[in-house]
C-alpha positions in Angstrom: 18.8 144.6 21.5 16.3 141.5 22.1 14.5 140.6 19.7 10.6 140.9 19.7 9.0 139.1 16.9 5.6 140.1 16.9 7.3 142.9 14.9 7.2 140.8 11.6 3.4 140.7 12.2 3.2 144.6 11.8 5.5 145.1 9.5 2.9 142.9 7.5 0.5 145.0 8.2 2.3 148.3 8.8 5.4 148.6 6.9 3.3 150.7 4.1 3.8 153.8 6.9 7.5 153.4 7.7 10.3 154.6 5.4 11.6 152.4 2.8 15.4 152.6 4.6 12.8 151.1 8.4 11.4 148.8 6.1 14.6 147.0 5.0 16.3 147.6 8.2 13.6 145.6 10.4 13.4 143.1 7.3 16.8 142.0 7.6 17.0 142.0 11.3 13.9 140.1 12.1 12.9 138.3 8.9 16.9 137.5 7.6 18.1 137.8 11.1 21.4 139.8 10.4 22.7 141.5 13.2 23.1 145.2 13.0 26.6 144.9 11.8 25.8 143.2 9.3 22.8 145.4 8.0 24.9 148.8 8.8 27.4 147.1 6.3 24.9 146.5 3.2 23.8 149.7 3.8 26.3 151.8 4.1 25.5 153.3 7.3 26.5 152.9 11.2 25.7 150.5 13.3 23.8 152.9 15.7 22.2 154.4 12.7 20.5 150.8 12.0 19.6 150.7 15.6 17.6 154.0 15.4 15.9 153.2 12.0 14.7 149.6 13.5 13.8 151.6 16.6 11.8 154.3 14.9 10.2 151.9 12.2 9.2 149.7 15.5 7.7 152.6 17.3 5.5 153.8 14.7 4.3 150.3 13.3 3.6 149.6 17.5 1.8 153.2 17.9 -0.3 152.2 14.6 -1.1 148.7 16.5 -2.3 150.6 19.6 -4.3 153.2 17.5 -6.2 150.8 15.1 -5.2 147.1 16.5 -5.9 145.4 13.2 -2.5 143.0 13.8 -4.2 141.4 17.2 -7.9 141.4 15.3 -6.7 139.7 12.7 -5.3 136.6 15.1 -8.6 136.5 16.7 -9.9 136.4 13.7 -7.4 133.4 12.6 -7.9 131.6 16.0 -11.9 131.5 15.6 -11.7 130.4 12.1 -9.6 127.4 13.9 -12.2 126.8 16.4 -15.0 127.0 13.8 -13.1 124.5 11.6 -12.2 122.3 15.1 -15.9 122.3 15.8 -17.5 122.0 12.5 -14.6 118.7 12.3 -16.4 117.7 15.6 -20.0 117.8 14.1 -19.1 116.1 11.2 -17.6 112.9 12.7 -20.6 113.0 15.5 -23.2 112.9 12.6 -21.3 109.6 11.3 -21.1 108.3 14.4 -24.9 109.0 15.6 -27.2 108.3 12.6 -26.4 110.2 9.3 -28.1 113.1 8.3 -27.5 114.6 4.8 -28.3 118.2 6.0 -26.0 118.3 8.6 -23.1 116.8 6.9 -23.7 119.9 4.2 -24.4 122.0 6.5 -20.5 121.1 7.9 -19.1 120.9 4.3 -20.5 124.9 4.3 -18.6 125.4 7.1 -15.4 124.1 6.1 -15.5 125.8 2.8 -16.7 129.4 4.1 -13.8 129.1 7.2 -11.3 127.6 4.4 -12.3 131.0 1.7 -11.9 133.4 5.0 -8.6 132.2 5.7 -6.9 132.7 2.4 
């Protein structure tokens, strides 16, 4: 079964609306990495029994994803905060390089802070 990792994403964000018994089984396959042997082992269960857990955890996590999309918003949201700190770094070391001006190096040091607060 390959493996697709943008499931540890959802399961951040979904694995609230997947049965505890999903929950650990994608845990340990995707965040541990134990094969399904392995995870059928600690949990007493058969190997095809892990499969379909992962499988049905993965398919309602993924149908959640392409109901409400909140996974891929949040990394767009992540990637502009990048570009607004890339660009806020830009205007800062322009300003220092092309006469100094007190507002707009606060105005940056805004920046930084409000992208920095969004981001934790």
């Amino acid at each position: 079964m390959p493996k697709n990792l943008n499931i540890s994403v959802l399961l951040d964000f979904y694995g609230d609306a997947i049965t505890e018994k999903q929950r650990e089984a994608i845990e340990f396959y995707y965040n541990e990495d134990l094969s399904l042997a392995e995870i059928a082992e600690i949990e007493g269960i058969t190997r095809q029994g892990v499969r379909d857990s992962i499988k049905r955890g993965e398919g309602i996590m993924q149908e959640l994803e392409n109901k409400l999309g909140i996974a891929a918003r949040f990394g767009r949201m992540q990637e502009g905060l990048e570009q607004i700190m890339v660009n806020a770094k830009a205007i800062e070391d322009y300003n220092t390089k092309h006469g100094y001006s007190r507002e707009v190096a606060q105005a940056a040091d805004t920046i930084f802070r409000l992208a920095r607060e969004l981001s934790e």
